[in-house]
N, C-alpha and C positions, 0 to 999 in steps of 0.2 A: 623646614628647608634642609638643617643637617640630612635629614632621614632620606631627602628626597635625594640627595649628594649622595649619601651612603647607598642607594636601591640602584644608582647609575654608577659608582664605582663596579659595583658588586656585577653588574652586569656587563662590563667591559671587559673586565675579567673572567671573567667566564668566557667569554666570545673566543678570548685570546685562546683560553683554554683548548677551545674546540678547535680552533683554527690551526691549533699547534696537534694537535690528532689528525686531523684528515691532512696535513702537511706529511705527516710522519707515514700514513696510512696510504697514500699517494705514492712518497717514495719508495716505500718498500713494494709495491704495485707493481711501479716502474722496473723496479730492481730486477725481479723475480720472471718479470715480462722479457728481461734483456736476454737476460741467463736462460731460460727457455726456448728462443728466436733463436738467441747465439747456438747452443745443443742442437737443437733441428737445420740448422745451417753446417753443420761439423759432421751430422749423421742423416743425412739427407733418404739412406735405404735402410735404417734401423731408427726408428722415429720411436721405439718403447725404450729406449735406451734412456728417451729426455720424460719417462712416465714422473719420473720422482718430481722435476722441477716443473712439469706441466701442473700437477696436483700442488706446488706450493704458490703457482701462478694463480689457480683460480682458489685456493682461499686467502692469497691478497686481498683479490682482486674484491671476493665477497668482503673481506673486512673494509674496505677501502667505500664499497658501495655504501656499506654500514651506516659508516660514517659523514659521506659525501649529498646522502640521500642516492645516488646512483642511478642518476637516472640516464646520464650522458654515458658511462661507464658499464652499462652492464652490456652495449655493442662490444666492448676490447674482448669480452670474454670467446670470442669466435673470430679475434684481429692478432691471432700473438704476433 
C-alpha cells in the first residue's frame, strides 16, 4: 500500500511538473504573438522590419506545440 501511495504521489508530481511547462510555454507563446501583431500594426508598409520578432514567434510557438502536443496550436502559426 505504501508503494502504491508512493507510485501516485510520484505521479501527481510530475503532472504538476508538466503543467507548469506548457503554462510557461503558452506564455511565452502568447508573448511573442503580442509583440509581433503589435510590430506589424506599427509598420504596416515595412512588415521585414517585425522579421526578428516574427522568427521568435514561431519558435514559441514550435516549443509551445512541443509541449502542448499542438495540436490546436499549430493553426496560430498562420493567425499572428
Amino acid at each position: 500500500m505504501k508503494r502504491f501511495c508512493f507510485l501516485l504521489m510520484t505521479a501527481v508530481s510530475l503532472s504538476a511538473c508538466g503543467l507548469a511547462v506548457r503554462m510557461e510555454a503558452r506564455d511565452e507563446m502568447n508573448g511573442s504573438k503580442a509583440a509581433y501583431k503589435s510590430c506589424l500594426a506599427e509598420n504596416p508598409k515595412n512588415i521585414s522590419a517585425c522579421e526578428a520578432l516574427r522568427l521568435a514567434y514561431e519558435a514559441d510557438l514550435k516549443a509551445f506545440q512541443a509541449t502542448a502536443g499542438g495540436a490546436s496550436a499549430s493553426r496560430d502559426l498562420y493567425d499572428p
